[in-house]
Structures are given as C-alpha cells and as structure tokens.
VEXTIBA-287155 format. One record per residue: z, x, y of N, C-alpha, C in turn; residue number from 1. Coordinates in Angstrom, 3 decimals, padded with zeros to 6 digits. Atoms other than C-alpha are relative to their C-alpha. Layout:
BEGIN
<atom <Z X Y> <Z X Y> <Z X Y> NUM>
...
This chain:
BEGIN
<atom <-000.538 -001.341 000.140> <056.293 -044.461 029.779> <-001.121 000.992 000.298> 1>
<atom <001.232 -001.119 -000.477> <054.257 -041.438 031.269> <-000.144 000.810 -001.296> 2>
<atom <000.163 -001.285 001.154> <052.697 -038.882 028.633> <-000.018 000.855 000.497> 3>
<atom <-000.249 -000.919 000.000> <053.156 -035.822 028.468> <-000.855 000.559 000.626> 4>
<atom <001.550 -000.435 -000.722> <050.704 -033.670 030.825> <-000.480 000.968 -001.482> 5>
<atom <000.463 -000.836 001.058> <048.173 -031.718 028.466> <-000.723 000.863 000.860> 6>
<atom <001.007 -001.100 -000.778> <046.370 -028.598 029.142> <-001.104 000.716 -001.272> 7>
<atom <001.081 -000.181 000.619> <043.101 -028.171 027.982> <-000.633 001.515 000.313> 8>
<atom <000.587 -001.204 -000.448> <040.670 -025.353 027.782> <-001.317 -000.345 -001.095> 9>
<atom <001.581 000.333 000.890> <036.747 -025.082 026.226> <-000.411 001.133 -000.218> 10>
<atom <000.756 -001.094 000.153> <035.335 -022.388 025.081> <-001.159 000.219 -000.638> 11>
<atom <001.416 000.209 -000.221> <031.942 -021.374 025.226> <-000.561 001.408 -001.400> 12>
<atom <000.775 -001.586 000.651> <029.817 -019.077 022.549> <-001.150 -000.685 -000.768> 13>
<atom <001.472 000.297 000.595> <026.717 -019.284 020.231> <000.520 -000.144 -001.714> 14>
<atom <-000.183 000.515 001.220> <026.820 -021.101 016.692> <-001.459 000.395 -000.792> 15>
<atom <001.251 000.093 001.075> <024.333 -019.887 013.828> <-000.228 -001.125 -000.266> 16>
<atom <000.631 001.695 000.178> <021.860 -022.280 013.368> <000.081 -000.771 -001.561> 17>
<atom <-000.562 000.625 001.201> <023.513 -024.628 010.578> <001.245 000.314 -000.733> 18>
<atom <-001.215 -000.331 000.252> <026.718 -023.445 010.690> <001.149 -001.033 000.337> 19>
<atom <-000.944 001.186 000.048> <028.578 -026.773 011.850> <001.212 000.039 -001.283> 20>
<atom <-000.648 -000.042 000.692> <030.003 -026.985 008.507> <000.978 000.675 -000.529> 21>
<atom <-000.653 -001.263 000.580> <031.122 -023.760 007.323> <001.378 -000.097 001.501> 22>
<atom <-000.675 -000.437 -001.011> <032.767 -023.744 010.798> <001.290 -001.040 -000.108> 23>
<atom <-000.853 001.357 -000.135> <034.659 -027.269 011.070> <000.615 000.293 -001.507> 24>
<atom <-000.978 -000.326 001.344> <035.664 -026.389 007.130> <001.170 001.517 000.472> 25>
<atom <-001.151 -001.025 -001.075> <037.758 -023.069 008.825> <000.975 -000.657 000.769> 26>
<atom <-000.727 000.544 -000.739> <038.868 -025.116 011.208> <001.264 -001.038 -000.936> 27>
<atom <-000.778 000.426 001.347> <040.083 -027.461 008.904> <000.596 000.408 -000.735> 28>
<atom <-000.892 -001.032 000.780> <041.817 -024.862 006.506> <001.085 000.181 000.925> 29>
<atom <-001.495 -000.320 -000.862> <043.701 -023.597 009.362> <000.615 -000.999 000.529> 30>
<atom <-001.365 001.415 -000.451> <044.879 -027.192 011.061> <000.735 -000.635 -000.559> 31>
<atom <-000.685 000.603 001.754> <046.144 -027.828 007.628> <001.847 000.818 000.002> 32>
<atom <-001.257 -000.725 000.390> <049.036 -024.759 008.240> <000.482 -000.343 001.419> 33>
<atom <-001.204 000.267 -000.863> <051.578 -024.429 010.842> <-000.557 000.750 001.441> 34>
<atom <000.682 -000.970 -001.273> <048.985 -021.926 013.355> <000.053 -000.946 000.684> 35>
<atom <000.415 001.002 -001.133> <047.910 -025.120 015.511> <001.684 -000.722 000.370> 36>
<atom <-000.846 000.514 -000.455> <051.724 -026.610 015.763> <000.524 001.029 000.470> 37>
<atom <-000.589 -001.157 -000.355> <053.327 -022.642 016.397> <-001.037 -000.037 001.627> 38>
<atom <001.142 -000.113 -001.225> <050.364 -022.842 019.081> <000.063 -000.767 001.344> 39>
<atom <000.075 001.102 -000.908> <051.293 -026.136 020.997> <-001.879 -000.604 000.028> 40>
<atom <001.561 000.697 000.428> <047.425 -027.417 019.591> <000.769 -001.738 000.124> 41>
<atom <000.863 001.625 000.259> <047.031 -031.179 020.278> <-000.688 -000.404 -000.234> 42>
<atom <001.225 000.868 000.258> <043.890 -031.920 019.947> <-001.281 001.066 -000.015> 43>
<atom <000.715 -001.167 -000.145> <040.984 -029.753 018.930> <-001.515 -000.926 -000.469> 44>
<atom <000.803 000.444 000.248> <037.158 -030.967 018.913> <-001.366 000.871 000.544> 45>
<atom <000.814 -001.269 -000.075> <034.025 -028.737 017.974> <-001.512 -000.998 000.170> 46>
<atom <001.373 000.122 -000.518> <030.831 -029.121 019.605> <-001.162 000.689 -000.378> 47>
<atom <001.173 -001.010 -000.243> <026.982 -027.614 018.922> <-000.954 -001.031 000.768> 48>
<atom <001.213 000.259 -000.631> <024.034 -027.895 020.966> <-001.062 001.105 000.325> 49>
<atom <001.177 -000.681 000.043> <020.980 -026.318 020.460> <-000.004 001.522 000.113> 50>
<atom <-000.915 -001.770 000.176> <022.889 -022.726 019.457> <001.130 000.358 000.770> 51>
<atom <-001.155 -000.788 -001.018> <025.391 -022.992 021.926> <001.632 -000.945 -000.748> 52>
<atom <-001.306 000.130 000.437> <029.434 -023.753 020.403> <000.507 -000.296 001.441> 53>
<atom <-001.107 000.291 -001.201> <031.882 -025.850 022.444> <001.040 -000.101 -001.010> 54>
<atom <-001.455 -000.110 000.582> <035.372 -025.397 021.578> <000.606 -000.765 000.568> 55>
<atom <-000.860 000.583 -000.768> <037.575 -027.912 023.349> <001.503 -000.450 -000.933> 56>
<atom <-001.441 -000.234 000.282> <041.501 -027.616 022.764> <001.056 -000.609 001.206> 57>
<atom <-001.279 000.488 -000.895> <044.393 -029.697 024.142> <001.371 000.445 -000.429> 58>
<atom <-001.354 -000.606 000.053> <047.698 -027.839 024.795> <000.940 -000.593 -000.137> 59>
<atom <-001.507 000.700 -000.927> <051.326 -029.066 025.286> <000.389 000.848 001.071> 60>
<atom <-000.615 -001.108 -001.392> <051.886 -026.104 027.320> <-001.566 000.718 000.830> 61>
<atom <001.418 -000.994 -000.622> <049.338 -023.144 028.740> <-000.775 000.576 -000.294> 62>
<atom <001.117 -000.502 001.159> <046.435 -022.428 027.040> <-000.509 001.454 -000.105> 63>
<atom <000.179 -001.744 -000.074> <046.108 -018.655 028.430> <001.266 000.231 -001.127> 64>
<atom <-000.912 -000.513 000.421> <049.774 -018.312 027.102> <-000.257 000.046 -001.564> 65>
<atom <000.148 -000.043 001.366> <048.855 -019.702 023.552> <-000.972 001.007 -000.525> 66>
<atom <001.267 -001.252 000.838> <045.550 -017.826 022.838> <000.665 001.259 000.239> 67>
<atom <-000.296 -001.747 000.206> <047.401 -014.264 023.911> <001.104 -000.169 -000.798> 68>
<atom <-000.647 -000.104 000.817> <050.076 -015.430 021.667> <-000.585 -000.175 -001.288> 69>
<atom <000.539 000.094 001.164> <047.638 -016.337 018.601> <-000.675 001.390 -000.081> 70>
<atom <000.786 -000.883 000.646> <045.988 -012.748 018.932> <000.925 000.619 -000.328> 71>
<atom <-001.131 -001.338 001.284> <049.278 -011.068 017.498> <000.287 -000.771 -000.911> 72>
<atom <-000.738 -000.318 001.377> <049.670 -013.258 014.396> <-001.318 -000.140 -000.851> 73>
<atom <001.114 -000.869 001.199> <047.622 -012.258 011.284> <-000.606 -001.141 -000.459> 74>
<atom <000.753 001.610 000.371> <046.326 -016.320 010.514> <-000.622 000.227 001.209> 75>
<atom <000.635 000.054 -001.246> <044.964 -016.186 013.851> <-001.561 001.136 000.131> 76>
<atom <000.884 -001.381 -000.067> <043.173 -012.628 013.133> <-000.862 -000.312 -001.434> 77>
<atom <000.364 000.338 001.521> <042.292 -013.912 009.535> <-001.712 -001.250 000.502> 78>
<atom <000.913 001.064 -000.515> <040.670 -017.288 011.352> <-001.461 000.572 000.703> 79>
<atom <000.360 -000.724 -000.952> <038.878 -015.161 013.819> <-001.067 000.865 -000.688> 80>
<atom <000.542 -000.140 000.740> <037.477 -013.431 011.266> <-001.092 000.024 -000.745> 81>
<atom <000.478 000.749 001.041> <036.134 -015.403 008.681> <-001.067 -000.741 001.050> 82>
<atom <000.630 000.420 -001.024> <034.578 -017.186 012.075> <-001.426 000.871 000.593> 83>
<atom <000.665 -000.844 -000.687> <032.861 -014.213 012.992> <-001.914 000.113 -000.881> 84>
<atom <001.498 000.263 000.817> <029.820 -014.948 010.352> <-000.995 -001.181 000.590> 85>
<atom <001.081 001.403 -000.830> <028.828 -018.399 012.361> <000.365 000.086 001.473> 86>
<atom <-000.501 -000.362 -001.079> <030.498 -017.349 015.688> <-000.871 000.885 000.878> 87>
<atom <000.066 -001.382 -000.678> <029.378 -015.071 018.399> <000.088 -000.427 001.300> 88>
<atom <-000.952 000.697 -001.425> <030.620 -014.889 022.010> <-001.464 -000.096 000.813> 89>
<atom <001.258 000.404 -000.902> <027.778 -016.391 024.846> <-000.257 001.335 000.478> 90>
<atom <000.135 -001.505 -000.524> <028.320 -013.029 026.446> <000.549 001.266 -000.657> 91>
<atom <-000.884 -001.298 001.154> <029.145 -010.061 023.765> <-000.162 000.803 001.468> 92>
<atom <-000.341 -001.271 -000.991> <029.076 -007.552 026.956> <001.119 -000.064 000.733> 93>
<atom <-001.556 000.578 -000.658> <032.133 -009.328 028.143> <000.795 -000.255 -000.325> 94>
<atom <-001.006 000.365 000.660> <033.733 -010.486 025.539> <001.148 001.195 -000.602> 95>
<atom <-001.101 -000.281 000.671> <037.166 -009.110 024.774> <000.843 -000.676 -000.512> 96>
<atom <-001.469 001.170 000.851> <038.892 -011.988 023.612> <-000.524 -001.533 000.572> 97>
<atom <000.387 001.304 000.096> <038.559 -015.771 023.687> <000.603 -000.423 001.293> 98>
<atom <000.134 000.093 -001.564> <039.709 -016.143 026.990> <-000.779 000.419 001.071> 99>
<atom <001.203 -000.240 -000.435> <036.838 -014.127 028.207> <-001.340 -001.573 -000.308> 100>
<atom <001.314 001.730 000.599> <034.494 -017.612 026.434> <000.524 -001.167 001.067> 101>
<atom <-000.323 001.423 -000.559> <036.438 -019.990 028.588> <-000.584 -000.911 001.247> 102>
<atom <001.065 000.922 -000.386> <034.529 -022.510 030.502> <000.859 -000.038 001.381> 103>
<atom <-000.816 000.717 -001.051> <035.798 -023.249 033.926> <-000.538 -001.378 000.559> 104>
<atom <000.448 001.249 -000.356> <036.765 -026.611 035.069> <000.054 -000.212 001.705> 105>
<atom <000.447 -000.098 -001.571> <035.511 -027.796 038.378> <000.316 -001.447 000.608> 106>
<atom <-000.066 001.499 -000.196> <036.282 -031.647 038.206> <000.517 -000.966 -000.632> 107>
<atom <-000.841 000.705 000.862> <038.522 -034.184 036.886> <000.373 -001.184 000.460> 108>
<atom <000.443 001.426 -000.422> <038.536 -037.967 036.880> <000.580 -000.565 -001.267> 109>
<atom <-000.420 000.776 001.316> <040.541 -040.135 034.809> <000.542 -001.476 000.889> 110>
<atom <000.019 001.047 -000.358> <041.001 -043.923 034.987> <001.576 -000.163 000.316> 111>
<atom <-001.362 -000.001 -000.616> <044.917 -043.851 035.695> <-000.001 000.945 001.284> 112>
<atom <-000.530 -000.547 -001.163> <044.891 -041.268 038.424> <-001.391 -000.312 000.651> 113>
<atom <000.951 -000.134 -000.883> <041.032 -041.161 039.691> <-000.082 001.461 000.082> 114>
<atom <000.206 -001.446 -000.264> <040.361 -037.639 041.132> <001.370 000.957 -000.107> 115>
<atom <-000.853 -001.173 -000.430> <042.360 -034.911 040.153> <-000.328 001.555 000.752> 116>
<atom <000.355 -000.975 -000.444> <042.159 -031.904 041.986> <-000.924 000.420 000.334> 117>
C-alpha cells in the first residue's frame, strides 16, 4: 500500500546556549493538545548545533498553508511566545514570520524512489 506523500519543511534560527530543554519541554506541552493535529503535524524533530536551531516538521498537507494558518490561533501565538526566551530568528532583519526561517531544499533521495526532483 503506498503512504501518504508528506510535506516537510525546516526551519532555521539561533538557540540560547542550553536551552534544548526548556525548548523540547514547550514543544512537548503543545504536542500534548490538539495545535499539531488542527495543523496536519506528523512528525516534528528539534535540532541544536553550536547556537544554531533546526526545526524539522512533517505535514499531511502544505506546510506554507499550515504555518499562515497557526499564526491566527492564540496556542500558536502563546507557543511562539513563551519560545521567544530560547528562540531567535538566524536573520532578525528578515524575519517576519516563520516562513521567513525556512531552509530550502535542494535534493532528495530516498531508497524507494532514488532521486526526487
């Protein structure tokens, strides 16, 4: 049976140094309520390296569509938040929103298809 296609996205910013925890506990609070299923969230896994935050998020649907639908509800603005103490965007002169952080992908390789795109 084929799965479902997913659509991913990564997003890029800067993690206070020793903030892993505080952060992944947020995260955790919120994948606990109904934000990440209202969202089409599959799969969410947080990265640091040497001050820099990876965000990587698997969709069911379109990951532009979800993030401009999570900045109108108030868990989303709450998360966002509370984030903003171990958070900060790679580029604050650019950042207007978390789709401004997003990583572009350039290459894709998986053992059922080989090269995508």
């Amino acid at each position: 049976m084929p799965s479902q296609p997913s659509h991913r996205l990564l997003i890029v910013a800067r993690i206070k140094p020793g903030a892993e925890q505080e952060t992944a506990d947020l995260f955790r609070a919120s994948d606990r309520t109904e934000l990440p299923h209202a969202l089409g969230v599959r799969r969410r896994d947080l990265y640091a390296y040497h001050g820099l935050y990876f965000h990587h998020v698997e969709f069911g649907g379109d990951p532009r569509a979800a993030v401009t639908a999570a900045r109108q509800r108030a868990d989303f603005q709450q998360l966002s938040a509370d984030l903003d103490a171990y958070i900060t965007p790679y580029r604050p002169e650019t950042w207007r929103s978390p789709l401004d952080a997003m990583a572009t992908g350039f290459y894709t390789w998986t053992a059922e298809h080989g090269e995508l795109g």
